[in-house]
N, C-alpha and C positions, 0 to 999 in steps of 0.2 A: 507222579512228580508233583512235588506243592508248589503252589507258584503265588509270587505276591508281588502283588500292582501297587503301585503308591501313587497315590490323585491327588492333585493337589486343585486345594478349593482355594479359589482369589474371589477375593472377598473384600471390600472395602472398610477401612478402621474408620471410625471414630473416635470422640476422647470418651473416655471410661469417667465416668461416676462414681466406679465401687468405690467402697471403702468401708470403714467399721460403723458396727451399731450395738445394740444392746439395747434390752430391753427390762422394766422393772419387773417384769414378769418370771416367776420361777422356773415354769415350763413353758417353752414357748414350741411350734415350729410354722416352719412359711414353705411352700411347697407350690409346683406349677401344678394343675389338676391334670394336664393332658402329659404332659413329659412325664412328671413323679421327681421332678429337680427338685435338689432342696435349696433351698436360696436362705434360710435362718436355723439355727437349728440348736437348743438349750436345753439341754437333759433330759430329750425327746424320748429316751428310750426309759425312763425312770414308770413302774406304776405310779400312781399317783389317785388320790380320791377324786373320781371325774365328777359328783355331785348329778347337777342336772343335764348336763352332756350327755349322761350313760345313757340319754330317751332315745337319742337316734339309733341306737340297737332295738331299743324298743318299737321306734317306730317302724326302721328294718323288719322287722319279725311280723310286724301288721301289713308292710307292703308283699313280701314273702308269701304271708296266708292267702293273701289275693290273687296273688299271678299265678298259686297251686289251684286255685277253686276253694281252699277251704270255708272261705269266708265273702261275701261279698260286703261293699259299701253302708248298702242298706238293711244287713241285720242288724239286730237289736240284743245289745247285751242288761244283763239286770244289776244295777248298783249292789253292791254285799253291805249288809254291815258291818264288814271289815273294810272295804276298801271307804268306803265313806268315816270311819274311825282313823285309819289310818292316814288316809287323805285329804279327806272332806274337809268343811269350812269350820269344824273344831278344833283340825290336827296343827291349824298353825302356820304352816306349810304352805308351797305354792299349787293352787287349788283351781278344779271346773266348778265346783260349787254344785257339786252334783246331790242328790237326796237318795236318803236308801229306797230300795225297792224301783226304783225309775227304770223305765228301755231309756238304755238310750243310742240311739242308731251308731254303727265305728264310723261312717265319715263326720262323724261331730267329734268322738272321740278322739280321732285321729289330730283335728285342729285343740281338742282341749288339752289333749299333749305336746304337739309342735309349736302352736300358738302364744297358750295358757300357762304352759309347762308344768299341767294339773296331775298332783302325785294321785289323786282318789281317778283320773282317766285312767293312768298307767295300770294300777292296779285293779281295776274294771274291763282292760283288754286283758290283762295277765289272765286272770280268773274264766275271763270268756271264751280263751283260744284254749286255754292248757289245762284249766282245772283248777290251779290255785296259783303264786304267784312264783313258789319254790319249782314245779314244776317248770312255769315259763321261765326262770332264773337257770333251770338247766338245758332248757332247750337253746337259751340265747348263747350259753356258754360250749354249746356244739357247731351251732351256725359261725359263733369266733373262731374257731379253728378253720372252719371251711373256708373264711374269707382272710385267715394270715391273721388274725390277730396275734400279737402274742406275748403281751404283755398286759391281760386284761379277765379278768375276772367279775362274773355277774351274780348276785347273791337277791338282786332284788329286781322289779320293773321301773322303781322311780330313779334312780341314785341315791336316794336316802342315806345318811349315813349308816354302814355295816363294817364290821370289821373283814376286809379281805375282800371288797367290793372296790378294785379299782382296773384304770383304764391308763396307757399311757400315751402321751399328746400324738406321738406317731401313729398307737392304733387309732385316736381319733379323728385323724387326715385319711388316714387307709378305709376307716369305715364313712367317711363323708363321698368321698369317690366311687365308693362302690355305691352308696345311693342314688346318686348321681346316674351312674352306669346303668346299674341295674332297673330301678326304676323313675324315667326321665316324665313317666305323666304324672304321677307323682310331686318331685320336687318343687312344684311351684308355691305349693303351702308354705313351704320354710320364707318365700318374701311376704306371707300375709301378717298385715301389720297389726290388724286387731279379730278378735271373734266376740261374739257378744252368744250366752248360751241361759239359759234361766232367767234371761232378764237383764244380765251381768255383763257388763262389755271391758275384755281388759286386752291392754296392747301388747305387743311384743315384747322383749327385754330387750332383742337384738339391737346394741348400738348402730352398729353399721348402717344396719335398714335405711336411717333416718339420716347420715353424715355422708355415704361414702355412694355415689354416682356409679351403680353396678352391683348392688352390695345386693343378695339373694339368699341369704342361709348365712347360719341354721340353726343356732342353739348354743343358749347362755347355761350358767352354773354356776350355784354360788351355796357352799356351809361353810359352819365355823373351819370344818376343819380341810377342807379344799381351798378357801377363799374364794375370789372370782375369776372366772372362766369364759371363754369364748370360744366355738369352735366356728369360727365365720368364713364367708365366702364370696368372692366378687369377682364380677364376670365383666371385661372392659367393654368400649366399641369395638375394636377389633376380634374381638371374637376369644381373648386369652383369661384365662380363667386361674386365680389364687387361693388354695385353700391355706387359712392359717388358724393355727389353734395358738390358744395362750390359758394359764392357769395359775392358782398362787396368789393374784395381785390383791391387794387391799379394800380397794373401795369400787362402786360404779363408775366414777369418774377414769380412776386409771383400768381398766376394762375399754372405757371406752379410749382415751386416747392411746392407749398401748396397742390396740389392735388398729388404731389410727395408721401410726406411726410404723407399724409392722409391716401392711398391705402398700402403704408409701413407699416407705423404701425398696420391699418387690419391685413396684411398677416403675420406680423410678433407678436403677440401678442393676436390671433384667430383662433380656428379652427372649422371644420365641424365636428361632428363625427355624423355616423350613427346607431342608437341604435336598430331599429330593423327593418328587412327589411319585405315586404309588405307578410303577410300568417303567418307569425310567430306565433304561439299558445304561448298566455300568461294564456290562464285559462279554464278550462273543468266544466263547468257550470251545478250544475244538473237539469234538468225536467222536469215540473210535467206534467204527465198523456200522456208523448209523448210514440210514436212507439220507439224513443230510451231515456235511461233514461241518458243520460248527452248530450252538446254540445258543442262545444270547439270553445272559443273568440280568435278569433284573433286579427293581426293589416290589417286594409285595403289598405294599403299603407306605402312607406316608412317612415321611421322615422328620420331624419333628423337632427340633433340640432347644434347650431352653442356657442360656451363657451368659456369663456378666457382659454387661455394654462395654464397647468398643474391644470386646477380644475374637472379631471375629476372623480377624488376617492370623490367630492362634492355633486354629482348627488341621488336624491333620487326620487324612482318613488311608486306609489302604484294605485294598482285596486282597482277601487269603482262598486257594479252591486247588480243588489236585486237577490237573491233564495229562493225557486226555480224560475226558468224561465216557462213559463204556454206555455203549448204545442197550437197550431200550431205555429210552428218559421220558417221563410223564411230563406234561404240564405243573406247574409249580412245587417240582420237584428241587430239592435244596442242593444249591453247586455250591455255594462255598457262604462267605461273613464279610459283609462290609463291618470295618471296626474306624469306627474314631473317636480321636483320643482332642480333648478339648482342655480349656485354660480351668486351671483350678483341681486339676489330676482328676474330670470327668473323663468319663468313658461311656459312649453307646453303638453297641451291635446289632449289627438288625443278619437274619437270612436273603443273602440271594438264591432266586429262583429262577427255574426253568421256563422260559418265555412259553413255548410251544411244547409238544410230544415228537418226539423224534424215533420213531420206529426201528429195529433193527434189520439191518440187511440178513438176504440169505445165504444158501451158500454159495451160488453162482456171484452174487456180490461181494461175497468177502472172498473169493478166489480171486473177482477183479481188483479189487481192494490192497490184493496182496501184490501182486502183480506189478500194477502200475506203481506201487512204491518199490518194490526189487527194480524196475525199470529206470526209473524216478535217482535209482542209485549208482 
């Protein structure tokens, strides 16, 4: 029998904020990094030329070699004369100023590409993980499927301009969180604001770094034929974290105050609420023919939800699960779907589970079982 419970969550309103925005930016999107709410969102799904942004795949790929063993911190890869032509302090380009023939260790690397956002680093780990840079250009474009890209295509290690080398703003929220995720000892290089290598000390691009109270990552881009880009990141005091990408814009200046204005209105017009944290008993299920005759659904983890301000009296949630439940049930074993439905035609489902294991009776118990409900009648 399906059976559905409707909860109702009282919740105190306040006055709402939202309202319209817009931004000069061509591609834009604003996104909660723990929910995956989108809170702005401009033609997120378009490829688009990512420029210098496509490095956090790059850089992906070098965190990747590390957690397999391939690679550690402290080896030492050899400058090419290609990758110093292509990159190096001739090519023009944004550069480590690296020399041909040089080691040079990948945790320098590593910052002469997140840092520097040096195309002859890029193309000095390509060469040193893969072989050459075509080869790493198709390993990165195997790793994008694995992690959901899919709107994104890699031809090179720098973002260089290539025909058919693009990324769109959404895979570039999608691959900022997975860095994030995947490798958290990692991330803190994306707030370093300068490196100094050969002698050479150059800053950040990241506007944020330096405007925005929280601001952590991760990576600027800018060619002719991209414009400027941001795929930035800021982390409040409270603990809530915005990924926003932008792309298109015209100059440094609107780079920076466009992603100003972007992360503003998030923070100022969004919030997180957590609706039910992870054990919480939402239903005591009965059944049949166990050692105990009920079991109790919980949530298996936190609940999270991310909503415009003051809609929070909007929120309506209900349990869906069939009864009875047939005995033997494991420990977080799935009873039914907490579903709620939120202001702005959001939707999030989480599984409820099985509190306990509930063994099945035998047959002398499902004799009594039977019994006392014929009696019972």
């Amino acid at each position: 029998m399906r059976f559905i419970l409707i909860l109702t969550i009282c919740l105190m309103a306040t006055t709402s904020s939202f309202g319209a925005f817009d931004t000069k930016a061509k591609y834009a999107l604003l996104i909660d990094a723990d929910t995956g709410y989108i809170m702005y969102d401009k033609k997120s799904d378009i490829a688009m030329p990512p420029a210098s942004m496509s490095k956090l795949m790059t850089a992906y790929m070098i965190f990747d070699a590390f957690k397999s063993g391939k690679i550690t911190e402290d080896d030492e890869f050899v400058v090419s004369e290609n990758a110093w032509r292509k990159g190096g302090a001739k090519s023009g380009s944004s550069t480590m100023f690296l020399n041909p023939k040089q080691k040079v260790k990948v945790r320098d690397l590593l910052r002469g590409i997140i840092v520097q956002s040096g195309n002859d680093a890029c193309i000095v780990a390509a060469e040193g993980l893969s072989g050459s840079e075509e080869a790493f250009a198709d390993q990165m474009n195997h790793k994008a499927k694995e992690l959901g890209l899919k709107d994104s295509t890699f031809y090179n290690a720098t973002g260089l301009p290539q025909p058919g080398h693009v990324m769109s703003a959404r895979d570039l929220a999608v691959l900022a969180r997975a860095l994030m995720r995947d490798f958290p000892e990692y991330y803190s290089i994306y707030s370093q604001k300068e490196f100094k290598y050969n002698g050479i000390k150059q800053g950040n691009r990241n506007p944020l770094l330096y405007t925005m109270d929280g601001a952590d990552g991760l990576k600027t881009g800018h060619t002719e034929a991209s414009g400027y880009g941001l795929t930035g990141s800021v982390k409040t005091r409270d603990g809530r974290r915005l990924i926003m990408v932008v792309n298109g814009l015209k100059s440094m200046n609107d780079r920076s105050s466009e992603s100003q204005k972007l992360v503003g209105y998030g923070l100022a017009n969004f919030e997180n609420l957590l609706l039910y944290k992870k054990g919480a008993v939402l239903e005591t299920i009965p059944v049949w023919y166990g050692q105990s005759e009920t079991v109790e659904a919980v949530v298996p983890e936190d609940m999270l939800i991310t909503l415009p301000r003051g809609q929070k009296n909007k929120i309506d949630a209900k349990i869906v699960y069939d009864t009875p439940v047939a005995a033997p049930i494991q420990k977080g074993q799935k009873l039914g779907r907490l579903i709620v439905q939120m202001p702005e035609n959001g939707r999030e489902e989480i599984d409820l589970v099985a509190a306990t294991d509930v063994d099945k009776v035998g047959y002398f118990g499902k004799l009594k079982k039977f019994i006392m409900s014929w009696i019972g009648k």
